[in-house]
C-alpha positions as CSV (number, residue, x, y, z in Angstrom):
1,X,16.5,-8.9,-4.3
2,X,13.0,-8.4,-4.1
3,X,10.9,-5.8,-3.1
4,X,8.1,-5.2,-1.2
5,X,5.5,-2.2,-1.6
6,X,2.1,-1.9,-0.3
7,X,-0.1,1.1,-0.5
8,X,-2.4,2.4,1.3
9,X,-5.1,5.8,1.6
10,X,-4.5,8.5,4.0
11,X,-6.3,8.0,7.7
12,X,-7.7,11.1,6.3
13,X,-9.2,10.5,3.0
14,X,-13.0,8.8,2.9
15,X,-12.2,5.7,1.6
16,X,-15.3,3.8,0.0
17,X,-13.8,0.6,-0.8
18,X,-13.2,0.2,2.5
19,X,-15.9,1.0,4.1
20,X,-17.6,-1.3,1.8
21,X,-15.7,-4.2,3.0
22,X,-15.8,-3.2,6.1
23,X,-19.6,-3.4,6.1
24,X,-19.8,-6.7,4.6
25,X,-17.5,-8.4,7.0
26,X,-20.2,-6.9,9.6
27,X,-23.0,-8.8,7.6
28,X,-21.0,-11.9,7.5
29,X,-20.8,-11.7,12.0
30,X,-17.7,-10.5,11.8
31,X,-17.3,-7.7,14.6
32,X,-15.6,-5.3,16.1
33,X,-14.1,-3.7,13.3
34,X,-13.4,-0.4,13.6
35,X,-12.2,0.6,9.8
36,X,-11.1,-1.3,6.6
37,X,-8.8,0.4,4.1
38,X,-8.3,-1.3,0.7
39,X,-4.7,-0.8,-0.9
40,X,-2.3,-1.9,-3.5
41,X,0.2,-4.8,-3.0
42,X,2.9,-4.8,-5.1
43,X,6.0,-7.0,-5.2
44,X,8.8,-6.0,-7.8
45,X,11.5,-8.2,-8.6
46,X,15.1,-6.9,-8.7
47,X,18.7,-7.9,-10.3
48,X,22.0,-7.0,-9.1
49,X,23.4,-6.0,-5.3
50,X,23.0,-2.2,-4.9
51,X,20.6,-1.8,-2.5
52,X,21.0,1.9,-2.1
53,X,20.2,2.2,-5.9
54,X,17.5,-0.2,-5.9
55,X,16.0,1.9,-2.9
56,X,16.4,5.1,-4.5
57,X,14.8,4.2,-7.7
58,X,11.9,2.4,-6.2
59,X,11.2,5.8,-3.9
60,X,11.0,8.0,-6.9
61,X,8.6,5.3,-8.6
62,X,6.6,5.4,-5.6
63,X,6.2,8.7,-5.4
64,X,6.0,9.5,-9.0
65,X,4.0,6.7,-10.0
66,X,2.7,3.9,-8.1
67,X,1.3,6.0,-5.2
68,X,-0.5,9.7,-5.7
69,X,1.1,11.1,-2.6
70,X,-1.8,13.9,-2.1
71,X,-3.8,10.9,-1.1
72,X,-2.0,7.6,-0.4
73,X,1.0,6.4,1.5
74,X,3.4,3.3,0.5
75,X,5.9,1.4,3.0
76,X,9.0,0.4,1.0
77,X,10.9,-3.0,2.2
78,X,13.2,-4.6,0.3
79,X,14.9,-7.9,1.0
């Protein structure tokens, strides 16, 4: 199994990597884009066939570690 997490600020929280980006693609030509935000991907590589474990232990490291919940949020898929 293998799974998928990406994280990603709050809509709420400044975000100056972002914007950064976000400007230089505007010096490059690129327009009509509204707001960048710069995350984490992450893929993890899993053994064995319980998904509900898998799933369970990957939330906790999410929430506990890979993420700092007061200011990001992370989308879990695993396949």
């Amino acid at each position: 199994m293998k799974a998928k997490i990406i994280v990603t600020p709050k809509k709420a929280v400044v975000d100056p990597q972002g914007k950064t980006v976000q400007q230089a693609l505007e010096q490059m030509g690129c327009q009509g884009i509204a707001a960048v935000h710069v995350g984490k991907y992450l893929e993890v590589e899993l053994v064995g066939h319980d998904l509900p474990a898998a799933r369970q232990q990957l939330e906790e490291a999410c929430h506990r570690f890979l993420s700092n919940p007061v200011i990001e949020d992370y989308k879990l898929e695993i396949e």
